[in-house]
N, C-alpha and C positions, 0 to 999 in steps of 0.2 A: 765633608760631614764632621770629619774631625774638629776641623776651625771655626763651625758651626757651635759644636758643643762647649767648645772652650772658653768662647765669646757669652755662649748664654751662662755659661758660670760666672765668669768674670762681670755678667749686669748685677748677679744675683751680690757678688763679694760684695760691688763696690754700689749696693744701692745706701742711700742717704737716710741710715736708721744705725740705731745701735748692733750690734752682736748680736744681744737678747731679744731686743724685735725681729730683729733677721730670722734668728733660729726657732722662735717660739713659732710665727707666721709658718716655718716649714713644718715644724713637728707636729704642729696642730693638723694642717696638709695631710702630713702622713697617717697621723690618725683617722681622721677623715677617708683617707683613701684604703684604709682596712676594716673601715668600717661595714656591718650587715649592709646598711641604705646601702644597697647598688641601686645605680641611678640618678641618688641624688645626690654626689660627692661634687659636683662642680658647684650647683647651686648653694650647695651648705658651706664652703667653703670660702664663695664669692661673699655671703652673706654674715660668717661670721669675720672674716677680714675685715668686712666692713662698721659690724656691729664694736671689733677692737681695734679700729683702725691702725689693721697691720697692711702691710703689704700685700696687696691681689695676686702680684706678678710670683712672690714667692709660695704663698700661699697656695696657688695651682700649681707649681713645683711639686711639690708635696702632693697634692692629690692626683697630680697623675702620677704617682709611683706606679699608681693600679691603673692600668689601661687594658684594652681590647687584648695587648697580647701579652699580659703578664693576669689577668684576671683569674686563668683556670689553675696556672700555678700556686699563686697566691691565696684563690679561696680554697682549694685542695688540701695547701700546709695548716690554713684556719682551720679547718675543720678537723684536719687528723690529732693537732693541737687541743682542739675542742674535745676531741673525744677519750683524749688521755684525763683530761682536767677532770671531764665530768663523768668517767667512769664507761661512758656508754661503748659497746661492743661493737666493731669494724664489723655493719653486715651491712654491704653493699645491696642498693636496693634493686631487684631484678625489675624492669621496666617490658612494659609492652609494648614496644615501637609503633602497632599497627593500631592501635585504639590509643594512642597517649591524645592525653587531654592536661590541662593546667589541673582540673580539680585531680584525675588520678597522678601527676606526678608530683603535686601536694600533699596527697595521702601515699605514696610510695615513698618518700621522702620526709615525710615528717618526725621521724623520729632525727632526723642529722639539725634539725634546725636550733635546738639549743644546746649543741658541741659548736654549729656555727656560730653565731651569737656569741659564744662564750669563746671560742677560738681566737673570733676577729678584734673580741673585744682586750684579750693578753695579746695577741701577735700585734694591735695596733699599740698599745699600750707602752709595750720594749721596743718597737720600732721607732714610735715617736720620741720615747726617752733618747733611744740613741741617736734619732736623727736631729736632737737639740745640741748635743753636746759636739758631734763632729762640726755640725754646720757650723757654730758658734768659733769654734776653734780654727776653723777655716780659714773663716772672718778676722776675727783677730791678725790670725799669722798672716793674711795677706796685707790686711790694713800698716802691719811693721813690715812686712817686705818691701811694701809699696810706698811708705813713708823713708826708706833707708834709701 
């Protein structure tokens, strides 16, 4: 698994683009992947890669930062994040397990929805900033490692 992961980094160094395409394709990714649209981060993704013709292969990089089992962590820190920003007070919404429906946990929950929003949109924000600048650097240093 190890030499599995090392190998997909190493496509990712030595794919045939600049630095800054490399890294902009990822960070975009990562924003994409903190973003609210759950659901639709592969297809946005594929789609705007495509619209700036960056890299697909990095580009999903990035967007799966957020997968199945990093999702509840991740939207968890959005929203607590959210909720510092926007003021709004930690009340955990008490749910009805035996009668939940989409519309009641829409209405049990709708007060968290613009701390999320607002959460995912700063956590994606700093994530993708920093995920330009290591990637980038990555890049670089391997490109002079691997030229020496």
């Amino acid at each position: 698994m190890r030499r599995r992961f090392r190998e997909g980094i190493r496509q990712i160094l030595t794919i045939d683009d600049t630095p800054h395409r490399i890294a902009l394709a990822f960070a975009i990714g990562v924003f994409i992947a903190m973003s609210a649209l759950l659901g639709l981060h592969t297809i946005l993704g594929l789609a705007i890669a495509h619209l700036l013709r960056l890299s697909k292969r990095v580009m999903l990089v990035g967007v799966y930062v957020n997968n199945p089992w990093t999702l509840v962590p991740i939207s968890t820190f959005c929203v607590w994040i959210g909720m510092i920003c926007t003021g709004t007070g930690a009340a955990v919404p008490v749910i009805d397990w035996e009668n939940l429906s989409l519309k009641s946990l829409l209405n049990d929950c709708s007060h968290l929805i613009m701390p999320f929003v607002a959460g995912t949109t700063i956590v994606g924000i700093v994530s993708a900033v920093a995920g330009y600048f290591l990637l980038k650097q990555a890049v670089i240093r391997y490109r002079k490692q691997d030229a020496s």
